[in-house]
N, C-alpha and C positions, 0 to 999 in steps of 0.2 A: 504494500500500500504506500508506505513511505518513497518506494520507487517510482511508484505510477506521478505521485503529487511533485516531487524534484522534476522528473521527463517536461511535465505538462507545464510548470512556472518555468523550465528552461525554455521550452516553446513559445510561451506570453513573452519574454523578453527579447527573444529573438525577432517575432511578429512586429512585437514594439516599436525595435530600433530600426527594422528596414522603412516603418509607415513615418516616422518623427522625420520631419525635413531637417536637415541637420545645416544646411547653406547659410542661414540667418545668423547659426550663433557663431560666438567672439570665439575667435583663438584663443588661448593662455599663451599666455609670453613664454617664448622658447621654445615651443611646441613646435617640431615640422608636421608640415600639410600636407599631403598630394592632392593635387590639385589633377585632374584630368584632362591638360591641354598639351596637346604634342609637344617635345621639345626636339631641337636638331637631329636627333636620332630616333626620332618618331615614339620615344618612350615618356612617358609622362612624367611633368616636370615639378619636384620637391623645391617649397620653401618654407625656411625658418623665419619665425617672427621674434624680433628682437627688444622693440621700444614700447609697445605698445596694444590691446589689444583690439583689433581690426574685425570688422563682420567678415564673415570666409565671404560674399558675393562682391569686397573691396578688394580681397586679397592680392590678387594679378596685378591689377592697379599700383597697388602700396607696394608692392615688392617686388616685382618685376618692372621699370617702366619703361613705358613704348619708349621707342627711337625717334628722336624728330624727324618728320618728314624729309623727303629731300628739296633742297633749295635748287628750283632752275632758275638759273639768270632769264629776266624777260631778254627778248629781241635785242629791245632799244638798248640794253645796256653795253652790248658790242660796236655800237654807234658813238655810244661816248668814250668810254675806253678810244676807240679809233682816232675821236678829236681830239683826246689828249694824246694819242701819240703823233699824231699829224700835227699839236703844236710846241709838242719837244723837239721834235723833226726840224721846225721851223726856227726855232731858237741854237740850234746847233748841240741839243742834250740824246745824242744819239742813241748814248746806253739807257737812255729814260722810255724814249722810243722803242725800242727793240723790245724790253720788257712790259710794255703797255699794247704791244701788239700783241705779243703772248696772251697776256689777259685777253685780248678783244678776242683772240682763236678761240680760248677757253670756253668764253661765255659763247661764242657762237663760232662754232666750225666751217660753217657753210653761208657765211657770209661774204660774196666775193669781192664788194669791196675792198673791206681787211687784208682779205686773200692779196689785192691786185697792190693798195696800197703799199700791204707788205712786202711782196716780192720785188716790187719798184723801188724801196729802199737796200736792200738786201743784193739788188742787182748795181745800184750805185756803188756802193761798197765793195761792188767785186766779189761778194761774197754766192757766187752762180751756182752752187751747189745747193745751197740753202733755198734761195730763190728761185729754184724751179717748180719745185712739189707747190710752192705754195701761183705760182704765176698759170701752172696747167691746169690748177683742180681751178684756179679761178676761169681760167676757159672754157671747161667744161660745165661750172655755177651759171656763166654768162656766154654759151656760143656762139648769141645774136651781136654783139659787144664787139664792133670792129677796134674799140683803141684796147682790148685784152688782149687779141692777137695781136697788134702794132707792140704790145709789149713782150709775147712770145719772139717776135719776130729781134727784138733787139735784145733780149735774153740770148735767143738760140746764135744768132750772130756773135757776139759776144764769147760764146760758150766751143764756135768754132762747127756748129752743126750745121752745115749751109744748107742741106737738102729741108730739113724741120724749119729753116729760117725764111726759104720763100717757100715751103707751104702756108706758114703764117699771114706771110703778106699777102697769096694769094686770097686767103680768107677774108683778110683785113680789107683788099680792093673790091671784094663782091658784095661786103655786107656795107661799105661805103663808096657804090660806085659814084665816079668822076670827083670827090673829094680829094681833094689835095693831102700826101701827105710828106711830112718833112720830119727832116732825121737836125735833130740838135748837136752843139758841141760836143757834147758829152755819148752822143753815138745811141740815144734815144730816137724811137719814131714818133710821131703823134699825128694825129689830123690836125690841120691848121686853122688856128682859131681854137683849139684846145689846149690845156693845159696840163699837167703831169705831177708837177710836185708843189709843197705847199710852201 
């Protein structure tokens, strides 16, 4: 008898604790929790509570917290970046320039302005190596953009590529037919009446 009555109160208790919502109450301090939400290895992720005690439906919150979102730069902000480096440029702060171009690529990679601006410095500099990757992708950003190619076109001469140098031009002549265009002291081309650096 005394067997039957322990079975049957062990039963009540068990019945018990599956029905009791257990989510609402507090943790005791120092108490680990699992919590049943995936962790990295898809196995559910333990925490200990240290300061305070927290309703388990806070828990995740309180002791795990989210990651801030990620920051994309708006658009516009590879535009400014670009003014300032187009007025380091102009001031003769060349290494202020080079690194605010970086920035401008940063915030927008496919911007071909930046692109164009910066391989036109970079190509001043003599520096042709650097200055391609960024002077072709901007061809490719803009292939309607007859002064991109007028800038491949004095990249790739420069660079000693004649065949890539009047395919440029050719491009440069069909997307600006009968426009005039002229090559500066410094072995730049442009359309006339345009301008190049700031």
């Amino acid at each position: 008898m005394a067997t039957l009555f322990v079975l049957g109160f062990a039963a009540y208790v068990l019945l018990s604790t599956r029905e009791k919502d257990l989510s609402s109450e507090p943790v005791p301090l120092g108490k680990a929790v699992t919590r049943q939400l995936p962790g990295p290895d898809g196995e559910p992720e333990t925490w200990t509570l240290t300061k305070e005690e927290v309703p388990r439906e806070k828990l995740p919150d309180m002791v795990l917290p989210q990651p801030a979102p990620r920051q994309v730069p708006p658009k516009d902000s590879a535009r400014a970046l670009l003014g300032q480096a187009l007025e380091s440029w102009k001031h003769g702060e060349i290494e202020d320039a080079l690194g605010e171009f970086d920035a401008a690529l940063e915030a927008d990679p496919d911007d071909p302005e930046v692109r164009t601006q910066y391989g036109r410095l970079l190509t001043l500099m003599t520096d042709l190596e650097r200055a391609t990757p960024q002077l072709e992708r901007a061809a490719q950003l803009e292939p309607e953009d007859a002064q991109v190619w007028l800038d491949l076109l004095t990249l790739y001469e420069k660079s000693v590529l004649l065949e890539r140098a009047g395919y440029a031009r050719e491009k440069a002549e069909a997307l600006a037919p009968g426009a005039r265009i002229i090559q500066d002291e410094n072995g730049f081309y442009f359309l006339e009446g345009g301008g190049l650096f700031p």
